[in-house]
C-alpha positions in Angstrom: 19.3 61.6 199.5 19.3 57.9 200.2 23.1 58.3 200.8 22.8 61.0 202.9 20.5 58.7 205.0 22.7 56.2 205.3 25.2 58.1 206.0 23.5 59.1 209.1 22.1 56.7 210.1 25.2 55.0 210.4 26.9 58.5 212.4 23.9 57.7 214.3 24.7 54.3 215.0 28.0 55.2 216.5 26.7 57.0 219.0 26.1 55.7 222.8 23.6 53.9 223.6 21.7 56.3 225.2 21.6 58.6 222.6 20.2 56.4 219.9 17.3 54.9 222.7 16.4 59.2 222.6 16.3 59.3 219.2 14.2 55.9 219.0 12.0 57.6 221.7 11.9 61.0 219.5 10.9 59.7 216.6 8.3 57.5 217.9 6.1 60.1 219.7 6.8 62.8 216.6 5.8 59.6 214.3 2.4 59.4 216.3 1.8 63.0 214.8 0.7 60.9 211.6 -2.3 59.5 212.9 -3.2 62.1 215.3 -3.1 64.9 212.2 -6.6 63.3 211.1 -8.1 65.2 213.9 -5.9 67.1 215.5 -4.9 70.7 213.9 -1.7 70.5 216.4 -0.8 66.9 215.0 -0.8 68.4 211.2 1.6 71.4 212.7 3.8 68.8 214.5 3.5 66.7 211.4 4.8 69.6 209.3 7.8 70.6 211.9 8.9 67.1 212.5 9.5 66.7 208.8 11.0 70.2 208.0 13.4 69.8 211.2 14.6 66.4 210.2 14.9 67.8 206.4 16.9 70.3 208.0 19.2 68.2 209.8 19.9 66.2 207.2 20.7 69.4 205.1 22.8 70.4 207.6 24.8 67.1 208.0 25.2 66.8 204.5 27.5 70.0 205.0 28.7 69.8 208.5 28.6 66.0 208.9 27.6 64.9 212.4 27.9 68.0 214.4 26.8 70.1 216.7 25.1 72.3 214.6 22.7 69.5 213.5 20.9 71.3 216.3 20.0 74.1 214.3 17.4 72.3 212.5 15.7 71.4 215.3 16.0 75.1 216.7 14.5 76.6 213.7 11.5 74.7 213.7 10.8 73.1 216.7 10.7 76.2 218.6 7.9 78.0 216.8 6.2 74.9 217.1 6.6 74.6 220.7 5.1 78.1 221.3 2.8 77.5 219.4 1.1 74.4 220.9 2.1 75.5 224.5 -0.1 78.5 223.0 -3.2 76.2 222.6 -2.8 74.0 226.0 -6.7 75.2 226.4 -7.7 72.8 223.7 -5.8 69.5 224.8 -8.4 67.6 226.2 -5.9 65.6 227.9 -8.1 63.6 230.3 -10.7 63.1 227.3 -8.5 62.1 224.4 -5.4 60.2 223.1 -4.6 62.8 221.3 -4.4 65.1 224.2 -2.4 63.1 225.7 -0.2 62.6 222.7 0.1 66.5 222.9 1.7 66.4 226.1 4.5 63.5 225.4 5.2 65.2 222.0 5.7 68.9 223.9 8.0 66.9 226.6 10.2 65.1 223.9 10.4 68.5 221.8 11.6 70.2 225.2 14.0 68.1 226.2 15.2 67.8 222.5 15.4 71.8 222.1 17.4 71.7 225.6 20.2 69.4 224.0 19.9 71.3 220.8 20.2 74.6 221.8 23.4 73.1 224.3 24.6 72.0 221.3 24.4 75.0 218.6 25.3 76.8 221.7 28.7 74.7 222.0 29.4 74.9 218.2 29.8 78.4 217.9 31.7 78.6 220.4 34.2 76.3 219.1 33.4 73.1 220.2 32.7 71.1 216.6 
């Protein structure tokens, strides 16, 4: 697994700039899940899909290598988990908590993640690899 990692990470590496500030950006909020899942039931959930997506992805590359269908393991899980916290918006408490707020970032960086992704697993079928 460790060489799967690295492996990625350094596929990762090669990528623009741009792309690996995302990732940096991704990670960070999802990361934040961690301490907001000791009081938050939508942390634990985002807890939960951020690790089974990037499980996924690395499953995926250590198949396909970096592709476009490394999307897919964000598509699988993230998107549930997008419904289902756009599902409990009522309970955010945005202007109350941190975590609330927390919510918010995290739904806007698994938006605009799912929007490259399904771009991506989109492109991939059709040929573009």
């Amino acid at each position: 697994m460790a060489d799967i990692y690295s492996a990625f990470s350094a596929d990762v590496a090669n990528q623009p700039q741009w792309v690996q500030i995302w990732l940096n950006v991704l990670v960070g909020v999802l990361v934040l899940s961690l301490p907001f899942s000791l009081v938050r039931v939508e942390a634990r959930w985002t807890l939960l899909g951020f690790v089974l997506g990037a499980a996924a992805v690395l499953g995926l590359y250590s198949q396909f290598g970096y592709s476009r269908l490394l999307g897919l393991g964000h598509v699988v899980f993230w998107t549930p988990l997008l419904a289902y916290l756009l599902a409990r918006r009522r309970h955010w408490r945005v202007k109350e908590t941190w975590a609330g707020k927390w919510i918010v970032a995290a739904i806007c960086v698994l938006m605009i993640s799912l929007a490259f992704d399904y771009v991506d697993v989109a492109r991939w079928i059709a040929g573009d690899r």
